[in-house]
C-alpha positions in Angstrom: 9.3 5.2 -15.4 6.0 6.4 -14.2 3.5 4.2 -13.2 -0.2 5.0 -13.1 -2.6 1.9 -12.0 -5.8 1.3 -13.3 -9.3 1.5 -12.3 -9.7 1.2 -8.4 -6.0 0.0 -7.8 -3.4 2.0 -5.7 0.6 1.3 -5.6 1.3 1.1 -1.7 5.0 1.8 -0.8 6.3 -0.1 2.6 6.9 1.7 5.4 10.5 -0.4 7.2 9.5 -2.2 10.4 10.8 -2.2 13.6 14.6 -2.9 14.6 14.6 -3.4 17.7 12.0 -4.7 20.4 10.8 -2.2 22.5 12.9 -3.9 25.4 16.2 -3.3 23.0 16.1 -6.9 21.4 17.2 -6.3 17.9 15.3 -8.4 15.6 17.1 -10.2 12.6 15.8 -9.8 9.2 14.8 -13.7 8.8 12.1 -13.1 11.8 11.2 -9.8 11.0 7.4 -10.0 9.8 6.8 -7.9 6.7 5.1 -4.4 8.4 1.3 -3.7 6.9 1.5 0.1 7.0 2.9 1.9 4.1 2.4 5.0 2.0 0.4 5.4 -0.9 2.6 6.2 -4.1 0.0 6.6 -6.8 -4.2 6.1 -7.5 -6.4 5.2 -10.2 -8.8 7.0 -11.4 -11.3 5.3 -9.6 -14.0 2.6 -10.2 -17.4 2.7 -12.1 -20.7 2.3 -10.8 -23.7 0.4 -12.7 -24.3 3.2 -14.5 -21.1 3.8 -15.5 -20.0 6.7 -13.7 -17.0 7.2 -12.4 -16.3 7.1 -8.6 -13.2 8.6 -6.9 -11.3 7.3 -4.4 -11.0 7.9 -1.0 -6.9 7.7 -0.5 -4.9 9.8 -2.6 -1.1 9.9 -3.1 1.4 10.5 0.3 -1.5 9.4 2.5 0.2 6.6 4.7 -2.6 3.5 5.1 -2.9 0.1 7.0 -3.6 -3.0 4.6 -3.9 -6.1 5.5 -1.6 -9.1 6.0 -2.0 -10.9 2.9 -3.3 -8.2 0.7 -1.8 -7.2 -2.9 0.1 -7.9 -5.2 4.5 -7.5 -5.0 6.0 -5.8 -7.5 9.5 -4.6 -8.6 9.4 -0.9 -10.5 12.5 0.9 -11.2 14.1 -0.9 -8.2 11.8 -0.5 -5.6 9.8 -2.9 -4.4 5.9 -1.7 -4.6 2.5 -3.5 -3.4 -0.6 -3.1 -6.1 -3.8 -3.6 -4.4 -7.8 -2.5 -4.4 -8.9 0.3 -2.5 -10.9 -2.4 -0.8 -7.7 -3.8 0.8 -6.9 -1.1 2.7 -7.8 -0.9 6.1 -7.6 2.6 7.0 -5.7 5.7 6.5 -3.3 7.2 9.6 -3.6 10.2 10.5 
């Protein structure tokens, strides 16, 4: 199924977190904290202005973004497990 959101809304993939501690302490999946860096599956067309024009966004699919903590919303789509959230929710975009 293809999925296209709406407006200013992006679907955010998760990138896996860490195994292991950097001092080789493997960490179990009950304490492992959800990571906040994933990769940007597909984009809206963008939000309007006052005067109704449209405005593009910034991120486009494949770029790979910080969001924070809390942000979006989980969803399940053909098996994977996707975020939907606002442009606004994303932190930045690593290069």
């Amino acid at each position: 199924m293809a999925f296209r959101p709406l407006h200013d809304r992006v679907v955010v993939k998760r990138l896996e977190g860490e195994e292991k501690t950097k001092g080789g302490i493997i960490i179990p999946d009950s304490a492992k904290e959800k990571p906040q860096e994933g990769k940007i599956v597909a984009v809206g067309p963008g939000a309007r202005d006052e005067s109704g024009k449209l405005v593009p966004l910034d991120v486009k699919a494949g770029d790979r973004v910080l969001f924070g903590k809390w942000s979006g919303t989980e969803v399940k789509v053909d098996g994977d497990d996707l975020l939907i959230m606002k442009e606004s929710d994303i932190l930045g975009i690593v290069d």
